[in-house]
DOGU-529232 format. One record per residue (C-alpha): x, y, z. Coordinates in steps of 0.001 Angstrom, whole numbers, padded with zeros to 6 digits, always signed. Last residue first. Example, Ala and Ser with C-alpha at 12.3 -4.5 7.8 and 13.67 -1.06 7.14 Angstrom:
2
+013670-001060+007140/+012300-004500+007800/
***
This chain:
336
-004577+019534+007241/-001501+022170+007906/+000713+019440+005656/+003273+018810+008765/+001961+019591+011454/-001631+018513+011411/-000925+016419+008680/+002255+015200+009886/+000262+014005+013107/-002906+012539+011521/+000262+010147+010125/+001902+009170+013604/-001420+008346+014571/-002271+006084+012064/+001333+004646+011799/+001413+003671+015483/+002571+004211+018783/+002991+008153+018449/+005294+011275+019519/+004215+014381+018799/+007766+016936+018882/+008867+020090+020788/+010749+022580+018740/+007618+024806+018150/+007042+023447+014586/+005215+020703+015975/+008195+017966+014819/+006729+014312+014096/+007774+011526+015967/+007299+007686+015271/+007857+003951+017181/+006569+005149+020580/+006153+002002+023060/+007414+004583+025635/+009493+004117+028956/+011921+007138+028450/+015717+006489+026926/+018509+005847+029576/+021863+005364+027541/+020942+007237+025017/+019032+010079+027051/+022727+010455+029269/+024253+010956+026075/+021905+013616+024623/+022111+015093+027784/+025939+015408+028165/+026219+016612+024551/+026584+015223+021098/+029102+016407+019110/+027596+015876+015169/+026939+012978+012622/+028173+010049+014767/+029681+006741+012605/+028190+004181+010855/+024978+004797+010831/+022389+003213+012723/+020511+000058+012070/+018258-000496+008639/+019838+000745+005905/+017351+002574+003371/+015560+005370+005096/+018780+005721+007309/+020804+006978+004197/+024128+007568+006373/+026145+004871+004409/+024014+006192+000840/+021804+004926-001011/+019301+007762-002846/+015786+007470-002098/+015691+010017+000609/+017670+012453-001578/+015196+011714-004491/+012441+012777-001871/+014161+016091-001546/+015516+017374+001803/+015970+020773+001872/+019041+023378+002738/+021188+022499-000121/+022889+019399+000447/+025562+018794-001558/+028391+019795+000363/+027765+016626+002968/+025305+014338+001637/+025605+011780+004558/+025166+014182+007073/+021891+015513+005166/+020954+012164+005671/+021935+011191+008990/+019713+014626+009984/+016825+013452+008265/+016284+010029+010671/+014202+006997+009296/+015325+004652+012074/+014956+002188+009748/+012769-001054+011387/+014233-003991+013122/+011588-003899+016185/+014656-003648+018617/+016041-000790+016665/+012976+000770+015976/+012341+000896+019732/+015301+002273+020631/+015195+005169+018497/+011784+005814+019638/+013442+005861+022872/+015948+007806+022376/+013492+010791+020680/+011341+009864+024060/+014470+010697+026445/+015281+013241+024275/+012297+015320+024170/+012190+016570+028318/+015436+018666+027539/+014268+020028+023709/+017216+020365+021636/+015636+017839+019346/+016783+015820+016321/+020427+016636+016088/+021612+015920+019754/+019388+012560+019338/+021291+011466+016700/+024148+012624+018235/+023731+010318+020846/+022582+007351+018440/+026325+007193+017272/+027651+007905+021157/+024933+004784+021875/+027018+002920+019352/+030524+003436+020374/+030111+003028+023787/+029075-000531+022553/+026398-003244+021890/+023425-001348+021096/+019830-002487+021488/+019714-001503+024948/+018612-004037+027865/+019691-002394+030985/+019367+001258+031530/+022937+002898+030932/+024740+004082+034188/+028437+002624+033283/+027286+003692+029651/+027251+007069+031060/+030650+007500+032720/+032236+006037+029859/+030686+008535+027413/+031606+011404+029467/+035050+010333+030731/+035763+009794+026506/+034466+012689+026099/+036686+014565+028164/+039397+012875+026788/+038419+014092+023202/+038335+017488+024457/+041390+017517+026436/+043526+016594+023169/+041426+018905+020597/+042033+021718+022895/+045530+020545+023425/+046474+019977+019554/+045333+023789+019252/+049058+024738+020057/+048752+026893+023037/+049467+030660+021772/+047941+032531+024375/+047073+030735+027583/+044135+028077+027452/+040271+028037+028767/+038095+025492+027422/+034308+025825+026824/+032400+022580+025885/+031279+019834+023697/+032620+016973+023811/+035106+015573+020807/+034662+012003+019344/+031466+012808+017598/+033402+012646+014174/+037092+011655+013983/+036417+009844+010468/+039854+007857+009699/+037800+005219+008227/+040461+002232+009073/+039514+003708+012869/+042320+006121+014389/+042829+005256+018158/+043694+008247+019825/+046898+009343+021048/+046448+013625+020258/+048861+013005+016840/+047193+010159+015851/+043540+011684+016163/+044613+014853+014299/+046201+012701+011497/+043051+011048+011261/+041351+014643+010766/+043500+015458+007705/+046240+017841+009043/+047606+021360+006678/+047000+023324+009744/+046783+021373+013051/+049901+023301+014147/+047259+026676+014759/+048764+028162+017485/+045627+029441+019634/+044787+033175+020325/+043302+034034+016486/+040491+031168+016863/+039431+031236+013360/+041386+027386+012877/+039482+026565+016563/+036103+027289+014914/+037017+025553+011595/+037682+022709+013365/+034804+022323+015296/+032678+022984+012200/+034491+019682+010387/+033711+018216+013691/+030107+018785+013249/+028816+021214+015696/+025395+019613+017557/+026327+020621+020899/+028748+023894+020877/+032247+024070+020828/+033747+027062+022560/+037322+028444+022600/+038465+030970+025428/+041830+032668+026170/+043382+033267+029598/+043764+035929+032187/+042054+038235+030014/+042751+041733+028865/+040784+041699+025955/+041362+045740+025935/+037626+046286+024980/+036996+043280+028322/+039145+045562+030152/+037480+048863+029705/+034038+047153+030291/+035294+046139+034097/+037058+049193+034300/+033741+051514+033187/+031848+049020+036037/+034168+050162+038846/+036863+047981+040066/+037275+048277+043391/+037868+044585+044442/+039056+042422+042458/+038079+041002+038472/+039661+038560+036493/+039282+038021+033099/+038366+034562+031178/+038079+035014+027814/+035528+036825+025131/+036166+040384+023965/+033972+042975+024315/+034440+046048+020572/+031135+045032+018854/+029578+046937+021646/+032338+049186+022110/+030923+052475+020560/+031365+054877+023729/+027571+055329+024062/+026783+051737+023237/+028841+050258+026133/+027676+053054+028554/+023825+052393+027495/+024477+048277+028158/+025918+049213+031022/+023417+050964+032320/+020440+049178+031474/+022496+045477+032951/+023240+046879+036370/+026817+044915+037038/+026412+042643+039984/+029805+040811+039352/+029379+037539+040847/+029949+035178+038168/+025850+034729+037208/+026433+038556+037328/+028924+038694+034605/+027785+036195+032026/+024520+037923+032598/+026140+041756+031472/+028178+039941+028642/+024473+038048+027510/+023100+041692+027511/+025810+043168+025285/+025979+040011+022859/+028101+036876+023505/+030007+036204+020535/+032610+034180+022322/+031889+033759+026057/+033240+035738+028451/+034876+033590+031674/+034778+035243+034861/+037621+035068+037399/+036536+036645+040685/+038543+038434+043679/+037710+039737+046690/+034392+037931+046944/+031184+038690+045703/+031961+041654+044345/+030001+045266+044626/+031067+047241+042123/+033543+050345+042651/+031463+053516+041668/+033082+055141+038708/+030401+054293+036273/+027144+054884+038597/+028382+058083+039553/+027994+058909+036079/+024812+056942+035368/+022950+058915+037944/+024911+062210+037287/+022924+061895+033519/+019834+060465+035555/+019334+063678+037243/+020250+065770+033867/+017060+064412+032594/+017273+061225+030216/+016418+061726+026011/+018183+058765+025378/+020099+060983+022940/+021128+063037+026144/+021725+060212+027848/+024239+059055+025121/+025702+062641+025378/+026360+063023+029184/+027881+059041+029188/+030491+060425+025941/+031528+063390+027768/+031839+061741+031128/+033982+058903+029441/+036128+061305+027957/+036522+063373+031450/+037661+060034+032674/
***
């Protein structure tokens, strides 16, 4: 402790605090927090910053007074230092034990996230860097992956937006077969859940399909109260026969090549994910979608919109007709 006193007395020193607020955040370190119940498991996200630690904590019940501990953290070096997992947390722990522990990574069990939008090329990769899993995917091709977790492997092989989304917990050295196992069932309870809810009269014939226009939607907007229109201007092209006219199948569809920008020979080059120039959607997803972009497939808004245009802000304009849709992307678009 007499480290940690050392190392608190000179960080407030730097911070230029009185000798008040030095035995302020001293008695604040070895005070026993304030729990809301006896005991608490809290689960650390990966690459969570400082700050999103200190939230991740009290939205778990573990009051910890974000200033502070983000000044003891930096003081004794360990920001880069918090590990993410699931740790558990009782009674009388003080808030230097609660950040000693999460340096140690001493977790009750190990963490992996997949985040809305990934590819599952990027999913992979994330769970191959994941240094707590054992790795017996190595060496797979991604329809091997599907036969050895029991799913159905399409003549294709392509595994892609078959996996939700999520954060699952698992015990050191679980093969990563079982992350990729429970997340493809847990899609599967997604996607069947929400096509048991879908709005009647869709212009998709399958689970299959509206999971295909799902991560269409995940791709185009993260925006909550944008889906429902982004789905239904999907919808509506659809039904009217027109291209869906979507970037993000395209710069699916070139894979390695694509260099950051859309050209217009890349929009005039045929391709399966080319939606300029194949009318309907794609033949497979192009990312993960999540719960909402699911639930907006299956129940897009009530909108004769047949065009969007992005504001820049990462909310869209959304227009009936050509005319419109075109002032738009010149107001947006061109700065016009």
């Amino acid at each position: 402790m007499s480290l940690l006193k050392k190392c608190l007395i000179a960080g407030a020193a730097l911070a230029a605090l009185g000798a008040g607020a030095v035995a302020g955040v001293w008695y604040w370190a070895t005070t026993p927090v304030q729990l809301a119940s006896a005991q608490l498991d809290v689960t650390i996200k990966p690459r969570s910053t400082v700050r999103s630690v200190t939230a991740q904590l009290q939205s778990g019940g573990v009051p910890i007074q974000t200033e502070l501990f983000v000044l003891m953290t930096r003081t004794l070096g360990l920001q880069s230092k918090l590990k993410s997992g699931n740790y558990e947390f009782k009674l009388g722990v003080t808030p230097y034990e609660v950040l000693q522990k999460m340096a140690l990574g001493d977790v009750n069990e190990y963490v992996a996230t997949i985040i809305e939008g990934w590819t599952f090329k990027r999913m992979r990769a994330e769970l191959d860097a994941n240094p707590a899993l054992r790795h017996d995917t190595a060496g797979m091709t991604d329809a091997q992956i599907l036969a050895a977790i029991g799913a159905p492997v399409a003549p294709t092989g392509n595994a892609e937006g078959l996996f939700f989304p999520d954060t699952y917990l698992f015990d050191k050295d679980t093969s990563d077969l079982d992350v990729y196992r429970r997340a493809y069932r847990l899609m599967n309870t997604r996607l069947t859940d929400a096509w048991a809810a879908r709005a009647p009269g869709l212009p998709f014939r399958s689970p299959y399909e509206a999971l295909t226009l799902a991560s269409l939607i995940e791709k185009e907007t993260g925006r909550a109260d944008d889906r429902p229109l982004v789905a239904a201007v999907f919808a509506n092209r659809l039904r009217a026969g027109m291209p869906l006219q979507t970037d993000p199948a395209v710069i699916y569809g070139l894979g390695e090549s694509y260099g950051g920008r859309l050209h217009k020979r890349d929009l005039q080059t045929d391709s399966l994910y080319n939606t300029y120039l194949r009318p309907g959607l794609p033949p497979t997803p192009i990312s993960l979608p999540g719960a909402a972009s699911l639930q907006a497939a299956m129940n897009p808004a009530s909108t004769t919109a047949l065009y969007f245009v992005a504001r820049g802000d990462g909310s869209s304009v959304f227009s009936d007709n050509l005319v419109d849709h075109n002032k738009a992307v010149d107001k947006y678009i061109r700065g016009q």
